[in-house]
Every structure is written in C-alpha cells, then in structure tokens.
C-alpha positions as CSV (number, residue, x, y, z in Angstrom):
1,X,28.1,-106.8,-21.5
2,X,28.0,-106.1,-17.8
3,X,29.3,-109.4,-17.2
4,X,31.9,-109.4,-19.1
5,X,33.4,-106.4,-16.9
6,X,32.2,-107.8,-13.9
7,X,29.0,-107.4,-12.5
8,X,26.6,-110.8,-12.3
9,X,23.5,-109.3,-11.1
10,X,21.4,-106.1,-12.0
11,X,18.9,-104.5,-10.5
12,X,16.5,-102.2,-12.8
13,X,13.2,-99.8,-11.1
14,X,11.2,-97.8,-13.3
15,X,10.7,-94.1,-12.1
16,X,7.2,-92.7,-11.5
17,X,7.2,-89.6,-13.8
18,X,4.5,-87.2,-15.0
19,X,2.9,-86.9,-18.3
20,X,4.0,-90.1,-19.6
21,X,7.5,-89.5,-19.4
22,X,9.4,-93.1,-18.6
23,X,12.8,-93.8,-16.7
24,X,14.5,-95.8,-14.7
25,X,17.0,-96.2,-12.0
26,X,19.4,-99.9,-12.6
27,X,21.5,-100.9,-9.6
28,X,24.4,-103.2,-10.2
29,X,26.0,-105.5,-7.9
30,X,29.2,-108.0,-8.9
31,X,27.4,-110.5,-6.7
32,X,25.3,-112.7,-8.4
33,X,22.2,-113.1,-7.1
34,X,22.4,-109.7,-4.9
35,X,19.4,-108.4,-4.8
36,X,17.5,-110.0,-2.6
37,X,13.6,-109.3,-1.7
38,X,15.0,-106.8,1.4
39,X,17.7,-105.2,-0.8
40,X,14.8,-104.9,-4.0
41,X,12.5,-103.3,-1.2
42,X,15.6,-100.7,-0.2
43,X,15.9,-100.1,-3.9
44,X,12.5,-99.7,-4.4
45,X,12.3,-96.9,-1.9
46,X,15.4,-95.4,-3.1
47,X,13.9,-95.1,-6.8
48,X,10.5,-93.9,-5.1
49,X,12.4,-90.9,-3.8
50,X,14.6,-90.3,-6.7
51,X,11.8,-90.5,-9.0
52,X,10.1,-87.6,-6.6
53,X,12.9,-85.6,-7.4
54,X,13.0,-86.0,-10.7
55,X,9.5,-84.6,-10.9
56,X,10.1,-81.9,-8.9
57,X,13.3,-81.1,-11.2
58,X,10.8,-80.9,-14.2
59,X,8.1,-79.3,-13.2
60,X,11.0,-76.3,-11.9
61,X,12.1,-76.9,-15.5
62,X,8.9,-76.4,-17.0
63,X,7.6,-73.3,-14.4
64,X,11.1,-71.7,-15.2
65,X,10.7,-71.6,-18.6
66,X,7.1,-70.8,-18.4
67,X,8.3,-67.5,-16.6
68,X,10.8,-66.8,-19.4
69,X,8.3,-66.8,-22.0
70,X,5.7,-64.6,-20.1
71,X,8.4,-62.1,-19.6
72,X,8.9,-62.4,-23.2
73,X,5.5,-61.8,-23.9
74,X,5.3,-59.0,-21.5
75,X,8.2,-57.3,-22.8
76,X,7.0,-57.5,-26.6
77,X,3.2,-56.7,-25.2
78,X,4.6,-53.4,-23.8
79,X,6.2,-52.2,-27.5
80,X,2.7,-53.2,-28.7
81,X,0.7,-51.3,-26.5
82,X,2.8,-48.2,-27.2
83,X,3.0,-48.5,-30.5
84,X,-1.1,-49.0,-30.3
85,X,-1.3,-45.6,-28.3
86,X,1.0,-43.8,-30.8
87,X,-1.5,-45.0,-34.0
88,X,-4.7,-44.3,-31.5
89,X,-2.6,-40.9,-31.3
90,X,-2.2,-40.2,-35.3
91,X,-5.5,-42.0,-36.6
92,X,-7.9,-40.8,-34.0
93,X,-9.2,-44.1,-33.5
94,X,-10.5,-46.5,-31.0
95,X,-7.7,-49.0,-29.5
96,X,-9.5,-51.9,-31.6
97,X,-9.2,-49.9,-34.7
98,X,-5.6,-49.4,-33.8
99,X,-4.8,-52.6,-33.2
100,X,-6.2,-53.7,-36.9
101,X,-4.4,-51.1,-38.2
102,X,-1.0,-52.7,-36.6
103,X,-1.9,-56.1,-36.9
104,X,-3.0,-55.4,-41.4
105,X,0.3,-53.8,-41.4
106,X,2.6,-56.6,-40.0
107,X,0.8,-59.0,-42.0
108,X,1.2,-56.6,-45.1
109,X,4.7,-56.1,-44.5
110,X,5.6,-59.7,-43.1
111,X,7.1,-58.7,-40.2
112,X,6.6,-59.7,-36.7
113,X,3.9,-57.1,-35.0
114,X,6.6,-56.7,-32.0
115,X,9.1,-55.8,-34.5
116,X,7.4,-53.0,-36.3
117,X,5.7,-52.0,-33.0
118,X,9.1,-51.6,-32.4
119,X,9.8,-49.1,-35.1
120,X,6.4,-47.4,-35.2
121,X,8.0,-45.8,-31.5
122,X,11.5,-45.1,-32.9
123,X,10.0,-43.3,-35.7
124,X,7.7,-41.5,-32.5
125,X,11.1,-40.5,-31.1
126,X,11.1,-43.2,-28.6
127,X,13.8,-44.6,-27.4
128,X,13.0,-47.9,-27.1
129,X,11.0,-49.5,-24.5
130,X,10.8,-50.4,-20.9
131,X,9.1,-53.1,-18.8
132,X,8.4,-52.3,-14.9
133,X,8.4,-55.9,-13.5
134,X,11.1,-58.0,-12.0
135,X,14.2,-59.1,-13.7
C-alpha cells in the first residue's frame, strides 16, 4: 500500500513504554533504500526521545486521574464522616458502632453509603456538604 502512493522505503522503531504497553514510531521516505545505518541511528534517537515523552504523557495521565479520584473519595468521605457524627449523635454510640449502623443500612437499603450519608445530613438540617482542600 505505501508503494502504491509513493513511498519505497519505511522505517519502523518500537517505543520503550511502561507496564507493557507497545508502540511504535514508522518513518517513511519515497527513496528506496533511505534509511541508511546513520539515518536508522538519527531515527533511533528520535524514537528514544519520543518514547520518553510518551511516558511522561502517561504517567501525567495516570497521576491526573489518580488525583480526581481521591478528591472523589475525599468529598464522599466527608458526607460519611458527618453523617457518622450525626448517628454517634442520635444512637449514643461509639464511631465503629456508627459506622455499622451506616454501612447495615446502605446494604439494607441498596444504596450507595455516600448517598444515604448524604440524606442522613439533609434530614439533620444540613445543607449539604463541604470539602476544605484545593479545587
């Protein structure tokens, strides 16, 4: 196929990745016989580099998201932590107890624990609630 529009010689590297991820960087040339041992060595270097960034680009990937979901978790951790002081409130229980009492109930109820956290504080008269880390 790359013949036919043109190009008579082809170049391909594979890319150092992490974690047994696999790519590669082709070079095409309409030359045949381009790539000769200095020009596969330039290439070489080239892809050495480019395959630095793309590992760089994925572990930022995978860090960014890791952040996301810790917020996440943070976020619904707060609710649950109220909600736990709310029951500890009512019950006159330990944290633990309150916890198991939280936990029973979501499973009872099939609902997730961050969900009925959240309506154990509306029912409180909360208004909902707030994290105090960064954005």
């Amino acid at each position: 196929m790359t013949a036919a529009v043109g190009f008579l010689s082809i170049l391909s590297i594979p890319l150092a990745l992490d974690g047994g991820d696999r790519a590669a960087l082709n070079f095409y040339a309409r030359p045949a016989a381009f790539f000769t041992p200095e020009r596969q060595h330039t290439a070489a270097v080239f892809a050495e580099q480019a395959g630095a960034t793309a590992r760089a680009h994925v572990r930022l990937k995978a860090s960014e998201k890791l952040s996301d979901d810790l917020q996440a978790a943070m976020r619904s951790r707060t609710g649950i932590d109220i909600a736990i002081g709310i029951i500890v409130a009512q019950n006159r229980c330990s944290q633990d107890e309150a916890f198991g009492i939280l936990k029973r109930a979501s499973m009872a109820r099939n609902i997730k624990l961050k969900d009925l956290a959240a309506g154990i504080i509306t029912q409180a008269g909360g208004a909902g609630t707030r994290t105090h880390f960064g954005t």
